[in-house]
N, C-alpha and C positions, 0 to 999 in steps of 0.2 A: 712906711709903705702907703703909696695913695690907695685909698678905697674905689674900687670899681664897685659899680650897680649894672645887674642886668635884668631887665624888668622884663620877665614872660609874657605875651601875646593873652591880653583878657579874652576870651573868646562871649563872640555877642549873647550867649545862652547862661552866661552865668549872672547870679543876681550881683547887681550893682554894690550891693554891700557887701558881698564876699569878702574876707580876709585873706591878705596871700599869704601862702607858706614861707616864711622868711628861712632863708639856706645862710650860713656865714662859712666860711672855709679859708682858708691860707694857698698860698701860689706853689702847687704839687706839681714836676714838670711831669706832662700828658694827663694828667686828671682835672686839675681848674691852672689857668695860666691867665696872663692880664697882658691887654693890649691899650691904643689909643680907640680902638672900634670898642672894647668892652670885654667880658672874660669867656673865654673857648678853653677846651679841653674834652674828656670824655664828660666829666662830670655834666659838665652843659648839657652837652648832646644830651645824655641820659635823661636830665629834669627837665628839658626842653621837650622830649619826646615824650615823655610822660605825663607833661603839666595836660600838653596840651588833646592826648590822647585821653586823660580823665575827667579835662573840662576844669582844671585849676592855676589860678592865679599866682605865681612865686616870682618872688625878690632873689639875688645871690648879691651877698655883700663877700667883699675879701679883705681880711683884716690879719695883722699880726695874729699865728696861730694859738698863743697864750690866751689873746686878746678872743678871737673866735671860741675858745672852747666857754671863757668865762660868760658871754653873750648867752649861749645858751644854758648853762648851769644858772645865771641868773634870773634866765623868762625873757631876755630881751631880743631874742633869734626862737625858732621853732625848730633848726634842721642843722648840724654840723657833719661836713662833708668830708667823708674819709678817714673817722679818727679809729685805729686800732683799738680791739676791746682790750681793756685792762679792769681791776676793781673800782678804782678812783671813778673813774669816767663812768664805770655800772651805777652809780651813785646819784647819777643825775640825766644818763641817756637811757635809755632803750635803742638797740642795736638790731639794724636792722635783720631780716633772716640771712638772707646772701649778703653778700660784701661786691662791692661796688667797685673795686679792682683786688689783685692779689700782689703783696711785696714779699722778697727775700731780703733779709736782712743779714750784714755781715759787718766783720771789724774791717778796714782799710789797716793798710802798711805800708812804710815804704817798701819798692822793692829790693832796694839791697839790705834793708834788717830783716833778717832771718828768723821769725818767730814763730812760735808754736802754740796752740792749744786744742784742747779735746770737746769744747761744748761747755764746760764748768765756769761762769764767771768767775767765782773766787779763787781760781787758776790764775787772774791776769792783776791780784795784787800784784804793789809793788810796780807798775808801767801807770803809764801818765794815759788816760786815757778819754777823748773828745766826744762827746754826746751836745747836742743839738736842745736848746732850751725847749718843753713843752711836747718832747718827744718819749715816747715808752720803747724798750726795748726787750718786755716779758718780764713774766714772773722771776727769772732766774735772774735773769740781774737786778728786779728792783729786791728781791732778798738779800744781794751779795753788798749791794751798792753800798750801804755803809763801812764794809770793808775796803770799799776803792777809792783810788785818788781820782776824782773825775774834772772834769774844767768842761762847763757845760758855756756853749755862746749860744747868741741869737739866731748866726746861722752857720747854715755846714759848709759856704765858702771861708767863715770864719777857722773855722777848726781842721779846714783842709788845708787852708794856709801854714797854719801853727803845725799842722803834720810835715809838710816839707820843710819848713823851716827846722826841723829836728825839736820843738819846744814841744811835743806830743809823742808817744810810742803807736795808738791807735785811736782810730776813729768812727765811729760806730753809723752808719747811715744802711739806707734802701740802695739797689744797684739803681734803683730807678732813677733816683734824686741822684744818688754820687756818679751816675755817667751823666747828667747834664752839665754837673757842677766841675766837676774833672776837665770834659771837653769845653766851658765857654772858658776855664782858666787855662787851658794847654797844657794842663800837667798830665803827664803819660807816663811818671815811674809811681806811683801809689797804684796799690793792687789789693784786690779783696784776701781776707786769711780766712782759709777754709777750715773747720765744716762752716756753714753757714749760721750764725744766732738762731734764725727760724724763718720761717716761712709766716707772714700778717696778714688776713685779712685788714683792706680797708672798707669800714662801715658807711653806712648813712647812719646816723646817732639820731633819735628825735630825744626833744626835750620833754623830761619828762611832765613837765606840768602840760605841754600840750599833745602829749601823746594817745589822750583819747580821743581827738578830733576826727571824725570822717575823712576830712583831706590825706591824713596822714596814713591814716589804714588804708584808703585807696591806692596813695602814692606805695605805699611799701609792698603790696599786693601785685601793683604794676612790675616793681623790681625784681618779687618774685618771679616771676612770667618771663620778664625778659630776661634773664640768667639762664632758667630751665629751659626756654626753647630756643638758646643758642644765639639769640639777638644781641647781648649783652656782648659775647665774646666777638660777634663782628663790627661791633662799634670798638671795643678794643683794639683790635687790628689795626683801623684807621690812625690811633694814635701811638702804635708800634708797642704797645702792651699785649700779654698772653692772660685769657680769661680762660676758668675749664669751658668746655664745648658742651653743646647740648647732648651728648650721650654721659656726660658724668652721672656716677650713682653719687647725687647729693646727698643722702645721709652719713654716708660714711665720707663724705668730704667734710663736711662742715662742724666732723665730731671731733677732725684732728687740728684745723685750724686753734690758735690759743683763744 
């Protein structure tokens, strides 16, 4: 993956020696994407609208998402963009309050095998089953996972391939990511197997070693704000994602999120 940089607008009031918030992130279709101009998505819009409304300088690099999370676990990034909370990740982010889009998560099939299950990963012993390197898919299945035969790739064109080809029974992704990836390969018989894994917030993670910075409580305070007064979900729109609306009661939202 080539590295894209998009360098946020220094505005003249701030001191020349500011530090920018370094963002690193992986290519999520509608939330960070990479072009020859540079990287769009909502993510942009968002630290774009923010940097600049708080008066702060930020970088977005886009790297291999393994590669991204270890950037910031190591102190060499301040901001990872979009990662699901899980425990691993509690270890070294701070997460931000709101979540910076919402996924539904499900196993893919094809659709002429006919399979079943209730919600229980350790239900889907026994099937060959495709997961995405550097990806979490909850609590439930990282407890089952040692019971499962899993074949993790680099990416989920990879494992959607190996699903049609019949070398996989299921394939675990976001509808978000697996309708982009479905539609640029033309494949139309893989279908989601309901109930759903769960429902994800994706975060803004700050690293923890710069987590006490002014920049960053500024930046996360802004997210807050644009989420509760409904700003957040109409930049959503633009990129044909659904955020809750500004009449959500966010506490009882964000208690059932994992």
């Amino acid at each position: 993956m080539k590295r894209y940089w998009l360098t946020l607008p220094l505005l003249a009031c701030l001191p020349l020696h500011a530090a920018p918030l370094r963002f690193v992130g992986t290519e999520f279709p509608g939330i960070l994407q990479a072009s020859s101009a540079g990287a769009y998505g909502l993510a942009v819009d968002v630290i774009d609208t923010l940097c600049q409304r708080e008066q702060l300088q930020c970088k977005i690099e886009l790297l291999p998402w393994p590669r991204a999370q270890s950037r910031v676990q190591h102190g060499l990034a301040d901001i990872l963009i979009g990662p699901y909370r899980n425990r691993e990740r509690a270890g070294y982010l701070q997460f931000s309050r709101h979540p910076l889009y919402v996924d539904t998560l499900y196993w893919y099939r094809r659709e002429s095998q006919q399979l079943s299950w209730s919600g229980d990963h350790a239900s889907l012993a026994g099937l060959r089953l495709g997961v995405t390197r550097g990806w979490t898919l909850g609590e439930g299945y990282e407890k089952a996972k040692p019971r499962l035969n899993v074949d993790v790739a680099d990416t989920l064109d990879q494992s959607m391939a190996k699903l049609q080809r019949q070398r996989l029974d299921l394939v675990a992704s976001n509808e978000r990511t697996a309708r982009t990836v479905l539609g640029r390969m033309g494949i139309t018989d893989i279908v989601p197997l309901l109930p759903a894994i769960s429902q994800q917030g994706g975060f803004v993670g700050y690293g923890l070693h710069s987590v006490a910075r002014d920049d960053i409580k500024r930046f996360d305070k802004g997210l807050s704000r644009m989420a509760e007064s409904g700003e957040l979900a109409k930049l959503s729109l633009r990129h044909g994602l659904l955020y809750p609306g500004k009449q959500t009661n966010w506490t009882d939202y964000l208690r059932q999120l994992p």
